[in-house]
N, C-alpha and C positions, 0 to 999 in steps of 0.2 A: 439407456436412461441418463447415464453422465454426460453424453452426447447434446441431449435436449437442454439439461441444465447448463451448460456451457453455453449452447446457443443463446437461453434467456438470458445471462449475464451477459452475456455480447448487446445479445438486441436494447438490452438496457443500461447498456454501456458501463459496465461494471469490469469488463474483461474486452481487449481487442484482438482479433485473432490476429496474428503476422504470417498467416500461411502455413502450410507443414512441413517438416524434414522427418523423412524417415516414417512415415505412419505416425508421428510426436505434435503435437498441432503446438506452436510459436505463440506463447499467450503474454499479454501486458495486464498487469492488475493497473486498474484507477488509482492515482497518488493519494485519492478521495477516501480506499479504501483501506491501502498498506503500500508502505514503501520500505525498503532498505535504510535504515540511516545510515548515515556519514560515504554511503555509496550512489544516494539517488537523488537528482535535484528534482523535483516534484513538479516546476514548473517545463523542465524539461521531456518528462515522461508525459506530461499532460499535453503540450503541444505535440508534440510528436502522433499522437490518435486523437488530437481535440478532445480528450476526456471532459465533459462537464465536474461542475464540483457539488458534488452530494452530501450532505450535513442532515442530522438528524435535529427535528424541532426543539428547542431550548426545556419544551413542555415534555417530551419523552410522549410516550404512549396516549398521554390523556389527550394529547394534541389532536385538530380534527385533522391536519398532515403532519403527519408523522415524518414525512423525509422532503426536504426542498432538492431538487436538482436545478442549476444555474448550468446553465449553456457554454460550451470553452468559452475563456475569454482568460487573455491574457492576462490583464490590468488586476483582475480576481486571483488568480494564482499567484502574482506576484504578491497581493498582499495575504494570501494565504501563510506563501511563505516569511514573508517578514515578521507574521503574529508567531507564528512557530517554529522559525530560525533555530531556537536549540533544539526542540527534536528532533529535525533535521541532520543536525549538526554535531550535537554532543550530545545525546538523550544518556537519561540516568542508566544506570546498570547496577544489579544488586552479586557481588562477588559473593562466592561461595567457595567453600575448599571442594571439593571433589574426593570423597575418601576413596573411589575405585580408581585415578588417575596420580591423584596426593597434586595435585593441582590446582590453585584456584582458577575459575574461568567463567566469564558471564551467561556458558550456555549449558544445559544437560551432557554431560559426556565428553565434556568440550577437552582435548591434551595439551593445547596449543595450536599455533598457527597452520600448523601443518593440518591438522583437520578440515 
């Protein structure tokens, strides 16, 4: 069954597969859908598979399309990323102390860099 589903996110371009190692299948998420900040250039990961760029309608649900898909295109990513440069780049972080590590850290569990 997870097999199928992966397939549809492939066929519809939400995920690319880069072949397998190991029995482990090599997957790329669309920058469309999630990316790494301050580690992923978006219009890199996007050329690299031509990901289209997938936005959901301004109208939400009541919309009669609910999701536009736009075709790779360079010139689009590019300004993808100049509107959203600091997510990218610096997105916010909410610190918390950690009482089980006595550390503060942006992620659940998180000790440090060494995690």
């Amino acid at each position: 069954m997870l097999q199928a589903q992966v397939a549809w996110l492939v066929e519809h371009r939400y995920l690319a597969l880069d072949g397998m190692v190991n029995d482990l299948a090599r997957l790329w998420i669309s920058p469309a859908v999630a990316s790494l900040p301050r580690a992923t250039d978006p219009r890199r990961a996007a050329a690299r598979h031509r990901f289209p760029y997938i936005v959901t309608d301004p109208q939400g649900m009541s919309a009669q399309q609910r999701v536009h898909v736009v075709q790779y295109n360079e010139d689009v990513w590019q300004r993808v990323y100049q509107l959203n440069a600091e997510q990218f780049n610096d997105p916010p972080t909410l610190p918390y102390d950690c009482p089980l590590h006595h550390s503060a850290g942006p992620f659940l569990g998180s000790r440090g860099p060494q995690d």
